[in-house]
C-alpha positions as CSV (number, residue, x, y, z in Angstrom):
1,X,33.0,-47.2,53.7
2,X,36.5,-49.3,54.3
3,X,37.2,-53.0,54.8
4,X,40.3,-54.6,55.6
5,X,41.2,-58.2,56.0
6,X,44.1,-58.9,58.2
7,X,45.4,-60.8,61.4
8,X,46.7,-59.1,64.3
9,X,47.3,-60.4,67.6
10,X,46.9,-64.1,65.9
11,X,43.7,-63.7,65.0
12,X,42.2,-63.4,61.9
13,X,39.7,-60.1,61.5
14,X,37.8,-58.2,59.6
15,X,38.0,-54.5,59.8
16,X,34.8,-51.9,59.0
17,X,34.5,-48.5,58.7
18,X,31.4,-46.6,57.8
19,X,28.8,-43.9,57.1
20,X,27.9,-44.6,61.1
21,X,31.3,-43.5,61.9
22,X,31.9,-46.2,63.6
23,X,35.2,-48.7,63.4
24,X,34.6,-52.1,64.3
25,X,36.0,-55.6,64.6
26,X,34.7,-58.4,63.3
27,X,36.0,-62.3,64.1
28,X,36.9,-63.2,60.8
29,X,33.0,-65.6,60.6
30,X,30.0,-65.7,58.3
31,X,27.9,-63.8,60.6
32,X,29.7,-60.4,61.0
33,X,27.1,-58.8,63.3
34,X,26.9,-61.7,65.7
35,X,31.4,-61.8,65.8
36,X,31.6,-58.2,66.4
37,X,34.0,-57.7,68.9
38,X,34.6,-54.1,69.9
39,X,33.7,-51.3,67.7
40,X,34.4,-47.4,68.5
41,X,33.2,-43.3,67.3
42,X,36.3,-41.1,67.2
43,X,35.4,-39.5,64.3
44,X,32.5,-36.4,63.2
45,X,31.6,-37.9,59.2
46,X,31.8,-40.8,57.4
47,X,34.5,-43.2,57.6
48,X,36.3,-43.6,54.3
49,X,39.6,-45.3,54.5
50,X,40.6,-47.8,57.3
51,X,44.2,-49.6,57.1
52,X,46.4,-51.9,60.0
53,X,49.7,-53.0,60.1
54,X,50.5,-56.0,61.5
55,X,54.6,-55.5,62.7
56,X,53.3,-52.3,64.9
57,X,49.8,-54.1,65.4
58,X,47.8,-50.6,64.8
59,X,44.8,-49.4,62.8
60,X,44.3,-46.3,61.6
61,X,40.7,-44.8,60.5
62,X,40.5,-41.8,58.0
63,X,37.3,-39.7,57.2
64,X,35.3,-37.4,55.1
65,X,35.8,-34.7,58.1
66,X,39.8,-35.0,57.5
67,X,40.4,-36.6,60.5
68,X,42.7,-39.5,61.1
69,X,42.9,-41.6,64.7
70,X,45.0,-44.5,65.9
71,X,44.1,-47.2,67.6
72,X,45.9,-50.3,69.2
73,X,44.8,-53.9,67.9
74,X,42.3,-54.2,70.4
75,X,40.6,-51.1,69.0
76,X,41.2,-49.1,71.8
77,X,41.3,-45.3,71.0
78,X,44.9,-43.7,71.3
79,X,45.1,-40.5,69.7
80,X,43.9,-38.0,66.8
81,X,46.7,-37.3,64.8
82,X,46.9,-33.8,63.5
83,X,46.2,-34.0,60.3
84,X,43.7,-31.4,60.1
85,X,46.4,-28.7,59.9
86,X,47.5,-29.8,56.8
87,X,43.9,-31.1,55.4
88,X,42.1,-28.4,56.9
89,X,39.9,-30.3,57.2
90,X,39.7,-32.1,53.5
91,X,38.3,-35.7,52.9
92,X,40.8,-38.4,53.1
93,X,41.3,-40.4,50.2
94,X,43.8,-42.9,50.9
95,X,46.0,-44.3,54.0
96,X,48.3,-47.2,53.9
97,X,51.4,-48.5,56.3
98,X,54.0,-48.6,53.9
99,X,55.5,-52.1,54.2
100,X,56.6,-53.0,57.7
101,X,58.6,-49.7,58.4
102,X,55.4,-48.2,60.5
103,X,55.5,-45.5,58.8
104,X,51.8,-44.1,57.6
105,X,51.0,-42.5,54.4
106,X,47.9,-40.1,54.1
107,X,46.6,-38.4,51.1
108,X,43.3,-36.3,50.6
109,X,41.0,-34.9,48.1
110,X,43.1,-31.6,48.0
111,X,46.5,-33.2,47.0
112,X,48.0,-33.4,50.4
113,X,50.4,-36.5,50.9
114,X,52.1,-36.7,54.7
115,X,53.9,-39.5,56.1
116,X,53.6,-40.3,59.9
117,X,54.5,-41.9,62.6
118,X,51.9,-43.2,64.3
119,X,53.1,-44.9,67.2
120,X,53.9,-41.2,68.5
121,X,51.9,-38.8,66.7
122,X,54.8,-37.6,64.9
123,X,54.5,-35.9,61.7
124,X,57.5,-36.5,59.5
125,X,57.0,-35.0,55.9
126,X,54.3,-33.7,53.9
127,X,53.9,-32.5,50.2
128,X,51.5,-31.4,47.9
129,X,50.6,-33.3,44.6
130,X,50.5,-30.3,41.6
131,X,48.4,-30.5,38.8
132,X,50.2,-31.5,35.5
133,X,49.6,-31.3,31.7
134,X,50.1,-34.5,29.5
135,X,53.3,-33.3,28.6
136,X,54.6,-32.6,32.4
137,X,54.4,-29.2,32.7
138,X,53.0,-27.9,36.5
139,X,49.8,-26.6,36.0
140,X,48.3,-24.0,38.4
141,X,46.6,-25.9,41.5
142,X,46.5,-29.4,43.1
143,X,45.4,-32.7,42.0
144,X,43.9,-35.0,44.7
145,X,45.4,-38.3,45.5
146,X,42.8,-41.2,44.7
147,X,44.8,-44.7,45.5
148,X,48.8,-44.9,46.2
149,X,51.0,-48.4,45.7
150,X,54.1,-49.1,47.7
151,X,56.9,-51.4,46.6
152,X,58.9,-52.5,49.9
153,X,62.0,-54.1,47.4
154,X,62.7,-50.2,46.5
155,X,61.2,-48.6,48.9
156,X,59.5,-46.5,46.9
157,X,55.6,-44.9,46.7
C-alpha cells in the first residue's frame, strides 16, 4: 500500500494505492471514504508504490505485478509504460519524480533502476544495481533497490 499527500490542480489530495489494486483520490478531509473522488484498476496485483508530480500534474502507480501506469491529475488512465521488459515482470520497489524535471525514476526488487519520461512513454536509461562486498568489490548478481533520495541542488540520485 502507497499514500501520497500533494496538491495538484489547486487542490489539496490524498493519493491511495492498495492490495485492491485500486488508485484513488481522496479530498484532502477527515472522512476519506465519503471525499473520494475518482478512483481507477489498471493494474493485475497489489499496488505498492504511488508518486505525482506537481510541475507535469501526473501520477504514476507501481505494483507487485511489475507494472507501472500514468495517469493525468484527474486520474484518468493514459498509458502502461513498458516497464515489464526490463522488470519482467518483478515487484516495484520504489518510483519518484525527480525534482521538477518530469523525469520518473523506477526501481524493483531485482536491481533494475530506469528513468522515464512519462509524459510520452519514453524510456530514457536503465541500469542494473550489482551486488557489492563491504569493501566495494562487484559481487556476482543484483541487489534490489528499496528507497532512492534525490537532491535537485546537484542533481543527483
Amino acid at each position: 500500500s502507497s499514500l501520497v499527500h500533494t496538491v495538484l490542480d489547486g487542490q489539496t489530495v490524498v493519493l491511495s494505492g492498495s492490495w485492491d489494486m485500486h488508485v484513488k483520490k481522496h479530498l484532502d478531509k477527515k472522512n476519506v471514504k465519503r471525499s473520494t473522488l475518482r478512483h481507477m484498476k489498471k493494474h493485475e496485483q497489489d499496488i505498492v508504490e504511488i508518486t505525482a508530480s506537481k510541475s507535469i500534474q501526473m501520477i504514476v502507480s507501481g505494483s507487485a505485478d511489475g507494472t507501472a501506469c500514468v495517469y493525468d491529475d484527474g486520474l484518468h488512465f493514459k498509458m502502461k509504460l513498458n516497464y515489464e521488459s526490463i522488470g519482467k515482470g518483478r515487484p516495484i520497489t520504489c518510483l519518484s519524480f525527480l525534482g521538477e524535471t518530469g523525469t520518473l525514476f523506477i526501481a524493483d526488487q531485482t536491481g533494475n533502476l530506469s528513468l522515464w519520461d512519462p509524459k510520452i512513454g519514453f524510456l530514457v536509461c536503465y541500469w542494473t544495481n550489482s551486488k557489492t562486498d563491504l569493501h566495494g568489490n562487484e559481487e556476482e548478481g543484483t541487489s534490489p533497490v528499496l528507497c532512492m533520495a534525490y537532491d535537485s541542488a546537484t542533481r543527483s540520485v
